[in-house]
C-alpha positions as CSV (number, residue, x, y, z in Angstrom):
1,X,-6.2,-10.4,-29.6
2,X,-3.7,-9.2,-26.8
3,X,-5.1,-9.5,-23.0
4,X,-5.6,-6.7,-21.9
5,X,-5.1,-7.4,-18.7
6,X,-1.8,-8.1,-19.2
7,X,-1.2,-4.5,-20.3
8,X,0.5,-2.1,-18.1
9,X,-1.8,0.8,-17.0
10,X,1.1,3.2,-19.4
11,X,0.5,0.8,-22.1
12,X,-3.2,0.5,-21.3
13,X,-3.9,3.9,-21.2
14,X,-2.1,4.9,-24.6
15,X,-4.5,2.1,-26.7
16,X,-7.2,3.5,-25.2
17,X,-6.3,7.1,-26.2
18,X,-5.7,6.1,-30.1
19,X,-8.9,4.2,-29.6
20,X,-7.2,0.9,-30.7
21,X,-9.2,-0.4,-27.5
22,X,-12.2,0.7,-25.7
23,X,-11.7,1.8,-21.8
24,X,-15.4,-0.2,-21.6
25,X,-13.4,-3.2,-23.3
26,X,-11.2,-2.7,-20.9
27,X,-13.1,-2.4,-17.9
28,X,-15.1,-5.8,-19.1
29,X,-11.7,-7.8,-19.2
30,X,-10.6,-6.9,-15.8
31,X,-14.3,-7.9,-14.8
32,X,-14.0,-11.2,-16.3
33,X,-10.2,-12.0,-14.8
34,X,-11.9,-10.9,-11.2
35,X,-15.1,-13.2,-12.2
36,X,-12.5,-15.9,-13.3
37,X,-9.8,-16.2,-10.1
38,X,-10.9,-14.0,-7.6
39,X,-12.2,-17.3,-6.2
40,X,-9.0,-18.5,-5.2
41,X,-7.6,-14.9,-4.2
42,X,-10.1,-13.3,-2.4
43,X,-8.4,-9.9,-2.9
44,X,-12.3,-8.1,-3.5
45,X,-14.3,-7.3,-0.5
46,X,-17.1,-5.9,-3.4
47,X,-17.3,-5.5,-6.8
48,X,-19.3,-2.7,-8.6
49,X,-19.2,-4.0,-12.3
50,X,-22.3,-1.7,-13.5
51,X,-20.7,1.0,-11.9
52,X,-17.1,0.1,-13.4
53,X,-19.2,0.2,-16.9
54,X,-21.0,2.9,-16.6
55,X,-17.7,5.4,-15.6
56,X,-15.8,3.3,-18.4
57,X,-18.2,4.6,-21.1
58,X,-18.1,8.3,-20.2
59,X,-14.6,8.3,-21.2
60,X,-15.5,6.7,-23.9
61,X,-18.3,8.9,-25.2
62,X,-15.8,12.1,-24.2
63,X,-12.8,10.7,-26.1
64,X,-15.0,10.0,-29.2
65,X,-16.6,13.9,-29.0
66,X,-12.6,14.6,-29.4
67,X,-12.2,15.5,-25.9
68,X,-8.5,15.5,-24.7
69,X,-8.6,12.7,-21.8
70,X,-8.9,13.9,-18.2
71,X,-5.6,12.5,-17.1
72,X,-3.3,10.2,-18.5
73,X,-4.6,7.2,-16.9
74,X,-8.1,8.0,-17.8
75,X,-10.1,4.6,-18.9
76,X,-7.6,2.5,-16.9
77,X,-9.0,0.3,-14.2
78,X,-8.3,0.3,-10.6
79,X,-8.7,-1.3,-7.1
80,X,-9.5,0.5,-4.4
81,X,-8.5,-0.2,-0.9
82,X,-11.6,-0.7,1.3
83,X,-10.5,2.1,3.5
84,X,-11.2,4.9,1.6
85,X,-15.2,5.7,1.3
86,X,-17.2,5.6,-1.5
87,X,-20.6,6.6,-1.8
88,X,-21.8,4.4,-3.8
89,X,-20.0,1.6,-2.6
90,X,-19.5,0.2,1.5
91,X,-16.8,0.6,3.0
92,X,-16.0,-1.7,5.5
93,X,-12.4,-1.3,6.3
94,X,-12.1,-5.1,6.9
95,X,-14.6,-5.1,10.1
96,X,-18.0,-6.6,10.7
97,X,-18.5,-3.4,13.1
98,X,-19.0,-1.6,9.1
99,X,-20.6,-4.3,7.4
100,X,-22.5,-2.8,4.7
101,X,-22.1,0.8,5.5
102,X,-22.3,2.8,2.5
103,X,-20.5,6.7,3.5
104,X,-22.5,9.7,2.5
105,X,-19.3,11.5,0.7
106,X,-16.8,10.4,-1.2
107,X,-12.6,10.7,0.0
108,X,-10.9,13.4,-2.0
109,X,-8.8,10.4,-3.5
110,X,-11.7,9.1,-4.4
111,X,-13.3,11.7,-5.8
112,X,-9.1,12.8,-7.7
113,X,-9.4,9.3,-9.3
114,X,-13.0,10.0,-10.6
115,X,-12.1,13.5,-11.9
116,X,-9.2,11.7,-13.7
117,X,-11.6,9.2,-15.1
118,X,-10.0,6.1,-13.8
119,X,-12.5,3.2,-13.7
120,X,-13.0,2.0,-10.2
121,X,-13.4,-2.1,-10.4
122,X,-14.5,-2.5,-6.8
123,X,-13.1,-2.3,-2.6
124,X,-10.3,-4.6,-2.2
125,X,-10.0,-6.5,1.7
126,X,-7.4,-5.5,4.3
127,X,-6.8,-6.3,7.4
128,X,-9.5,-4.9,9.6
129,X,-9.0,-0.9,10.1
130,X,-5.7,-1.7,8.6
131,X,-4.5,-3.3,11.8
132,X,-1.8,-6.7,9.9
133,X,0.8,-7.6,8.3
134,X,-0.8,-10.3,6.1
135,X,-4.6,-9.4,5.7
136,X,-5.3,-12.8,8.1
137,X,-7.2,-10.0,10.1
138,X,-10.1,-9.3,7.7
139,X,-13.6,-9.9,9.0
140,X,-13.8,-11.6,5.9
141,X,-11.3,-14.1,5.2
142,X,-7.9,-14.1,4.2
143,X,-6.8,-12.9,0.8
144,X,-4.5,-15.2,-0.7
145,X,-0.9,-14.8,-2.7
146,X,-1.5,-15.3,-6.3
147,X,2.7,-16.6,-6.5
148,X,0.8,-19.6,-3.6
149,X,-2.6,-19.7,-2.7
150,X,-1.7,-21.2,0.6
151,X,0.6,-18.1,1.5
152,X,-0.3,-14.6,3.0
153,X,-0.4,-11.4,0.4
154,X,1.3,-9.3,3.2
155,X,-1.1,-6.6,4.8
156,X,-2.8,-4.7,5.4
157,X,-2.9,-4.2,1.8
158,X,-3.1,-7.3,0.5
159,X,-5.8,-7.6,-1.0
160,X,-4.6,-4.4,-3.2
161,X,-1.6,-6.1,-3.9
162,X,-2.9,-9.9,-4.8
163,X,-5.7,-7.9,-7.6
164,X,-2.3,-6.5,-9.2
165,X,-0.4,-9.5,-9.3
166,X,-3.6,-11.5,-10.2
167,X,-3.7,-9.5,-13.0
168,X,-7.1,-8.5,-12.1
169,X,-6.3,-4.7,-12.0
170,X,-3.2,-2.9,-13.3
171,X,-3.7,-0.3,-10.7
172,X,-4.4,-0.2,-6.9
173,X,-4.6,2.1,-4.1
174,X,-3.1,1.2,-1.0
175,X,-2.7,2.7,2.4
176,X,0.4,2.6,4.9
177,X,0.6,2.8,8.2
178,X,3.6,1.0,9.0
179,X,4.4,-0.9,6.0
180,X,0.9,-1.6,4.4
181,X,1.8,-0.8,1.3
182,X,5.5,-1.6,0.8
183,X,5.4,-5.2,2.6
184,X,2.5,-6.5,-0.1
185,X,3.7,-5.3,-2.8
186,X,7.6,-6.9,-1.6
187,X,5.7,-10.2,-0.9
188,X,3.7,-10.2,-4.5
189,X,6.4,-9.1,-6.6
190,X,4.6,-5.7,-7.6
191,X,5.4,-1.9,-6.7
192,X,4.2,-0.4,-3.9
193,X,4.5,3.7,-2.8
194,X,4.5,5.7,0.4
195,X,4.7,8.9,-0.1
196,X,5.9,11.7,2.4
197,X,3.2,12.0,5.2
198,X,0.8,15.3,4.4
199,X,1.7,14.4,0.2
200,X,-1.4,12.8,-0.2
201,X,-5.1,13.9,1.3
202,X,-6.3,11.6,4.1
203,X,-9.5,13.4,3.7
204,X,-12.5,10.1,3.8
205,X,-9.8,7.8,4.8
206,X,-10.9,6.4,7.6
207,X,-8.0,6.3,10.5
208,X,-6.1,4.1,12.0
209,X,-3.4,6.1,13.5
210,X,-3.4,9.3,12.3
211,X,0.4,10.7,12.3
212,X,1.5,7.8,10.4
213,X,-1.6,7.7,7.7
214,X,-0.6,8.0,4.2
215,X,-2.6,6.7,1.1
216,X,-0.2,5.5,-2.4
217,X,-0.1,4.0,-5.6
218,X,0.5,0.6,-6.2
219,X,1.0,-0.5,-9.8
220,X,3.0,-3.3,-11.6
221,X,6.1,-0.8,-13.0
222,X,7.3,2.2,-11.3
223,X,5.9,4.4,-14.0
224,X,2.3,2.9,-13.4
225,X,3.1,3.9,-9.6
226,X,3.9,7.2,-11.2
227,X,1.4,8.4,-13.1
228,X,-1.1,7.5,-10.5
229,X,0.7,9.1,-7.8
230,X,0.4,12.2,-10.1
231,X,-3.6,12.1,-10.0
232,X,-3.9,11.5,-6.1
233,X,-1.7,14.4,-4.8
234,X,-1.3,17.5,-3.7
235,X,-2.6,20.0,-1.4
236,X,-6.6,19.5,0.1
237,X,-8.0,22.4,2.4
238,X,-9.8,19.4,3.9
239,X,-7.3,17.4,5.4
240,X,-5.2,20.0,7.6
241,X,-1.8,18.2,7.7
242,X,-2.2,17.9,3.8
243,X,1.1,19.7,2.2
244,X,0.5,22.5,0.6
245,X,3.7,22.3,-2.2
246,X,3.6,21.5,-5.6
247,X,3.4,17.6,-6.3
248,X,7.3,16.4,-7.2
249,X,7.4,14.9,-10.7
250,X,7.6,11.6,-10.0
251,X,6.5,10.5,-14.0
252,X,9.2,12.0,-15.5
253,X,11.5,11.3,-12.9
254,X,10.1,7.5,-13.7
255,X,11.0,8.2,-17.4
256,X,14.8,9.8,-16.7
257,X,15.2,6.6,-14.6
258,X,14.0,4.1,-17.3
259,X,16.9,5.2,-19.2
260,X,19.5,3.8,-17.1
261,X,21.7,6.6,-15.7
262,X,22.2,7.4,-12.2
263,X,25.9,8.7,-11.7
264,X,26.5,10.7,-9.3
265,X,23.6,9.9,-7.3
266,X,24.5,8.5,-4.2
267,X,22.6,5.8,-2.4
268,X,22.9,5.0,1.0
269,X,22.7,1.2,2.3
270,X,21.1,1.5,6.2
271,X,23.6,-0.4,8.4
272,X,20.6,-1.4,11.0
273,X,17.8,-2.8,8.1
274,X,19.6,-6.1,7.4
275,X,21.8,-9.2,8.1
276,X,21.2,-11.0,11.5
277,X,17.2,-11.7,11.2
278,X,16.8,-11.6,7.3
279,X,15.9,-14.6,5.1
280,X,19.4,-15.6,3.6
281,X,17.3,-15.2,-0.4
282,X,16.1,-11.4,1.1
283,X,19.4,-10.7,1.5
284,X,21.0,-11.8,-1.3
285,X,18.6,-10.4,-3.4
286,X,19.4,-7.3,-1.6
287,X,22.9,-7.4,-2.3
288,X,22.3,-8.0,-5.5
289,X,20.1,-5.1,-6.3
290,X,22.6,-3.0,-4.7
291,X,25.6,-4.0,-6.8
292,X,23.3,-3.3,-9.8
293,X,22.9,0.1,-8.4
294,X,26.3,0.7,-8.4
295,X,26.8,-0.5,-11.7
296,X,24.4,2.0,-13.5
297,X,26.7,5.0,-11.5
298,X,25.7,4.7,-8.4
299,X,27.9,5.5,-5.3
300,X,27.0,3.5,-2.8
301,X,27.9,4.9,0.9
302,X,26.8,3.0,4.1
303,X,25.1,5.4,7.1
304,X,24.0,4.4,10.5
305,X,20.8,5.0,11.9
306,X,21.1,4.1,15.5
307,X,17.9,4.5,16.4
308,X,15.9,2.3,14.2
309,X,16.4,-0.3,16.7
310,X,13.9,1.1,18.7
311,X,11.5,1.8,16.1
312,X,9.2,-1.4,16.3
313,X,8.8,-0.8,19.7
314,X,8.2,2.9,19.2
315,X,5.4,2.0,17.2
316,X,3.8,-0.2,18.9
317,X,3.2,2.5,21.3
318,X,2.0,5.3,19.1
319,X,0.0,3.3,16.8
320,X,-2.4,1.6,19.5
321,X,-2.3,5.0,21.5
322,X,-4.0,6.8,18.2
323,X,-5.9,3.4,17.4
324,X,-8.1,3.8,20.8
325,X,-8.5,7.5,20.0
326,X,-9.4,6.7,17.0
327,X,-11.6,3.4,17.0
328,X,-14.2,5.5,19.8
329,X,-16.0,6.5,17.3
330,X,-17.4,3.4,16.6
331,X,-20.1,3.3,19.2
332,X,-23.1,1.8,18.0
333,X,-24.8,5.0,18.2
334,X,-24.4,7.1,14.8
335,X,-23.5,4.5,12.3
336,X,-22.5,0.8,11.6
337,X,-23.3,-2.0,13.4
338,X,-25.7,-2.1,16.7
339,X,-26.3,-5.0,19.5
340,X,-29.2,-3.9,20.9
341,X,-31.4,-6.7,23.1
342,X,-33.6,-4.3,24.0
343,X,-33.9,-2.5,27.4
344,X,-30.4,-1.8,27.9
345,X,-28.3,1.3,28.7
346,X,-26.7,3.4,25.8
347,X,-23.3,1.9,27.7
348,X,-24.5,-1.6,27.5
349,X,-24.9,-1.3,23.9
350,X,-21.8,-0.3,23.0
351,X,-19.8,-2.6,25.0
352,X,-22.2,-5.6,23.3
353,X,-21.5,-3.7,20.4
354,X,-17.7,-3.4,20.2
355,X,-17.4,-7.0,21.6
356,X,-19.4,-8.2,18.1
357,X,-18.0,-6.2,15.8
358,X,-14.1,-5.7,16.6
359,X,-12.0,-8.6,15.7
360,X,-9.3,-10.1,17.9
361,X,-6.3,-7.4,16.9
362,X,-8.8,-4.4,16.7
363,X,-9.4,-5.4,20.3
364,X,-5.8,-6.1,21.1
365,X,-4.7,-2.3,19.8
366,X,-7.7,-0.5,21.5
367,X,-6.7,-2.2,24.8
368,X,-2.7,-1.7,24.7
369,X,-3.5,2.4,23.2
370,X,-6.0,3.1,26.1
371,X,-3.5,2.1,29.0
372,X,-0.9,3.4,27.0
373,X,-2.6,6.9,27.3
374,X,-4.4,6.1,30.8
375,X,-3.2,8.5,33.6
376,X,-0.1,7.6,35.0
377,X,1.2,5.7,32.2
378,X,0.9,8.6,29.3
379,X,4.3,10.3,30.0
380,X,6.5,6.6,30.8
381,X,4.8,4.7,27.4
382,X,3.3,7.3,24.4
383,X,5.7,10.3,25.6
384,X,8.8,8.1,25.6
385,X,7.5,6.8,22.3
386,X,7.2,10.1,20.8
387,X,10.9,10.9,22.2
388,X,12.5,7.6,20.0
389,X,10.2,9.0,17.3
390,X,11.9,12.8,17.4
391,X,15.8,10.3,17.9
392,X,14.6,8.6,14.7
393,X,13.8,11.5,12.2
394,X,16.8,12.9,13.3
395,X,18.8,9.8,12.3
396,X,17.0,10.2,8.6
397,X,18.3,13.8,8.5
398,X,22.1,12.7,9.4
399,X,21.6,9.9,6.7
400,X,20.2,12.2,4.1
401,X,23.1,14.5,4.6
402,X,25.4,11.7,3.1
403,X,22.9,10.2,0.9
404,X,20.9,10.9,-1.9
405,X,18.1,8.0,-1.1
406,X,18.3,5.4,1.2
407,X,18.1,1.6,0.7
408,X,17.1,-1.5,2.5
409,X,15.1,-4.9,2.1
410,X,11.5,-4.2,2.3
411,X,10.4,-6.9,4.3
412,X,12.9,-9.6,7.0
413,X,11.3,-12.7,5.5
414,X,9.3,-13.5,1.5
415,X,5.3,-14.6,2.2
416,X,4.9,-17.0,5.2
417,X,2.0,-19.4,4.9
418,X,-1.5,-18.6,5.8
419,X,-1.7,-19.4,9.7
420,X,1.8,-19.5,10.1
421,X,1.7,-16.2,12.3
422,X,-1.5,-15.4,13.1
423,X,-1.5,-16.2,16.5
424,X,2.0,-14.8,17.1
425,X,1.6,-11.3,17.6
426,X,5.2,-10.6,18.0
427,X,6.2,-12.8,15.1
428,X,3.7,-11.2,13.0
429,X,4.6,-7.0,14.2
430,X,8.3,-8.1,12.9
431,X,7.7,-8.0,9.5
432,X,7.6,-4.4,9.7
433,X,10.7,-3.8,10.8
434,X,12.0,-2.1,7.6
435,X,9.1,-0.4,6.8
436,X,8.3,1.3,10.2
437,X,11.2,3.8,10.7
438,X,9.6,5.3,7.2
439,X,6.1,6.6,9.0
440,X,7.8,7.5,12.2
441,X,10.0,10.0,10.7
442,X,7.3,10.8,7.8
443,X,9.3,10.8,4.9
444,X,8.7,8.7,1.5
445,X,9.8,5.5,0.4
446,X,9.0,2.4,-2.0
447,X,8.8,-1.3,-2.9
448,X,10.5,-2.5,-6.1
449,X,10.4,-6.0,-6.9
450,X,14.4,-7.4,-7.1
451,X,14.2,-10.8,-7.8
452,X,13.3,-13.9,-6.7
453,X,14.7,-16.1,-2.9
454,X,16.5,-19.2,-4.3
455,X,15.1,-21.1,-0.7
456,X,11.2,-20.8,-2.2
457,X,11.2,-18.7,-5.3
458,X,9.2,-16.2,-4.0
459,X,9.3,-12.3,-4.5
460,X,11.5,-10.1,-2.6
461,X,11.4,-6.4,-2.6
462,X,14.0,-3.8,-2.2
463,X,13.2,-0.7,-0.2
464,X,14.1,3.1,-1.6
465,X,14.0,5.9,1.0
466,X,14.1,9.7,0.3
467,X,13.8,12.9,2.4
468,X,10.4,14.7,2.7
469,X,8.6,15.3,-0.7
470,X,12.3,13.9,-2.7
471,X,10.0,11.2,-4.1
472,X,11.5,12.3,-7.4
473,X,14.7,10.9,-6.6
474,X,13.0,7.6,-5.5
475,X,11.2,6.9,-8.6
476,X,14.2,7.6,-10.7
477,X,16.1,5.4,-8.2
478,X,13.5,3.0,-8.9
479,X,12.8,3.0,-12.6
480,X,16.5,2.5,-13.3
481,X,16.5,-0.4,-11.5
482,X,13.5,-2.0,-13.0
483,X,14.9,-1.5,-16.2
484,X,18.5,-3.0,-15.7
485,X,16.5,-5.9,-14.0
486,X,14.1,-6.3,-16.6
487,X,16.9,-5.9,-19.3
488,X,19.3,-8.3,-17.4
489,X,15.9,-11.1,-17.3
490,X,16.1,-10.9,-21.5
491,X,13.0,-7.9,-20.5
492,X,11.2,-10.3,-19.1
493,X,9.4,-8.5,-15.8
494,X,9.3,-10.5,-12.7
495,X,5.6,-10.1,-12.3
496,X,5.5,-12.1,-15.7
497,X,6.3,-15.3,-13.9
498,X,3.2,-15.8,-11.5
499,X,1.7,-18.7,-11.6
500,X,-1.2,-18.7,-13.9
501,X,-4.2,-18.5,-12.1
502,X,-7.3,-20.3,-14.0
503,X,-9.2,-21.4,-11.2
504,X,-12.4,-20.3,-9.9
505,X,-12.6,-21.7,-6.0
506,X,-10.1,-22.0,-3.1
């Protein structure tokens, strides 16, 4: 009998539609892989396997009445960040300060993969409130990358990225900040999407910083990324900075790419994202991807975009400005964890309170974003920020004037090993670097896995960028290369070569 697990969520979906499979049979052998390995990985924070069932077998019982399915992922499992709330699951977000908090509502992604009958498997870990860059920072122990168990799944996705490449989900939800998406899925050899800022509803996603925000698919192909990027946007009344335009069609753009043709397209290779600072295998396999680019029609342009430079530091202003606006709400008086001795002031409970239940970054970001904004210091730190933002959109704009979509390694380095970083801060903020200029400037861009580094034969990803809401162009950008990889690899996809993961402990 075929593993299903091994399916992708396309090829999943389509069996269970012809009822060759049922989406309960499938939901049971995702439970079983999680029950099998996710003892070594750690990518779950909480798994809902009645719950999984129980959603699995409506589809079920609707697609035997002859009902057309709901979407055309309906019956496929997924993993769902731990960021988004569920209300009949916690959400934590990585943090002791939510342990066990179970939200009243659902998020409208949420509630979108639902409606399209996608069965959720259970809250993958992050690092905590999505503050990392290799999911080191959970409250609950590191996930772990199913290519080496003793490296980091990048963050603060990870542990979305380590279920897809464990093969314990074919789909995840991710969300990215800064690079939270794109760096996993580059550092686990799977796809990983963020689409333009305002494309999909950050509605019951709990914040980290909220201008650069922005849930996506992660998948295993680019037409898995597709086709559930298709059921989680477009426009939500709720969330006010959510888009209100028609959702680009990214699945047939993933289809038209598939087939290999992209002349006339132009593809622009950023001058500042590369070279001095890169692994010597990230580059290559760079390089490599772009000359195959360029052989399927592509003409390849170079554009400068002087003000990425600036970006990390740029962001490391904003981010904990909007993080210590943000993380106040967590005060020990409404919801989630209270230290309360008894006799104390309603101050001396939240300071007990937030000492407990914030980890070591959350504390760092809430401390740098509060003098950032303190008086005196607003207008020389977050206002000069927000100036190198404005320089840095603009350097997008002159880029997409020459380019079609833009290109770059996703991520400096492949996965480090677990502790290699973590008590580096500045080691640790650099393997955004690519990723960063993307959520400043708001526009889209993905992961695609393009080989392997010859120094430690681990993943690399290459980076697509395209203007606001031209995700069409990326995925098409993206599907053709997967294809003339895959074809070039005798069809054999990259993510086919993890190693096999039998174990059921660390």
């Amino acid at each position: 009998m075929t593993d299903l697990t091994r399916l992708t969520a396309a090829e999943l979906a389509a069996r269970i539609h012809a009822r060759e499979v049922t989406a309960v049979e499938a939901a049971q052998a995702h439970l079983d892989r999680i029950a099998a390995v996710d003892g070594a990985v750690h990518a779950f924070l909480h798994v809902a396997p009645d719950a999984a069932l129980a959603s699995a077998a409506l589809v079920d019982a609707a697609l035997d009445a002859g009902t057309p399915p709901p979407s055309p992922l309906a019956g496929v499992p997924l993993a769902l960040k731990d960021v988004f709330t569920t209300a009949d699951m916690p959400t934590t977000c990585g943090s002791k300060i939510l342990e066990g908090w179970r939200p009243p509502y659902d998020a409208t992604v949420t509630a979108r993969l639902r409606a399209a009958g996608i069965t959720i498997l259970g809250k993958t870990n992050m690092d905590e409130f999505a503050m990392g860059s290799s999911t080191e920072h959970s409250a609950y122990g590191p996930t772990r990358n199913p290519w080496d168990l003793a490296r980091i799944p990048g963050g603060s996705g990870g542990g979305s990225a380590a279920a897809l490449a464990a093969f314990e989900a074919p789909l995840a939800l991710g969300t990215d900040t800064g690079g939270s998406i794109r760096q996993p899925a580059a550092v686990t050899g799977t796809v990983g999407v963020k689409p333009t800022y305002g494309g999909v509803s950050r509605y019951g996603l709990v914040a980290c910083a909220s201008s650069l925000d922005q849930a996506g698919p992660c998948a295993r192909t680019v037409l898995d990324a597709a086709l559930l990027h298709e059921v989680i946007a477009g426009h939500d009344p709720l969330d006010s900075t959510s888009i209100d335009a028609p959702v680009p069609p990214v699945a047939q753009a993933a289809l038209r790419g598939a087939a290999g043709d992209l002349e006339g397209l132009r593809v622009g290779m950023v001058r500042e994202l590369g070279g001095e600072g890169y692994q010597p295998g990230v580059e290559r396999a760079y390089r490599a991807a772009v000359a195959r680019l360029e052989k399927l029609g592509a003409e390849i342009v170079e554009v400068s975009c002087p003000h990425f430079e600036y970006g990390l530091a740029a962001y490391y202003l904003i981010l904990p400005s909007e993080v210590s606006s943000n993380l106040a709400r967590f005060d020990a008086m409404r919801y989630g964890l209270r230290v309360d001795a008894g006799g104390q002031s309603a101050e001396e409970v939240m300071a007990r309170t937030r000492e407990a239940g914030f980890g070591a970054e959350a504390k760092r970001r809430i401390i740098l974003g509060t003098y950032a904004l303190s008086s005196g210091y607003y207008d020389a730190y977050y206002g000069q920020a927000q100036k190198v933002r404005t320089l840095i959109a603009r350097d997008f704009a002159a880029a997409f004037e020459q380019a079609d979509v833009l290109v770059s390694p996703t991520a400096p380095t492949t996965a480090f090993p677990i502790g290699e970083k973590v008590d580096d801060p500045l080691a640790m903020y650099l393997n955004d670097l690519a990723t960063i200029p993307t959520n400043l400037a708001g526009v889209a861009a993905m992961s695609v896995p393009c080989g392997l580094a010859e120094e430690d034969g681990l993943p690399v990803g290459l980076q697509i960028m395209a203007p606001v809401l031209g995700e069409a162009q990326m995925y098409r950008v993206g599907a053709a290369y997967e294809a003339a990889r895959n074809a070039d690899d005798e069809g054999v996809p990259l993510i086919t070569r993890v190693p096999a993961l039998e174990v059921t402990a660390p």
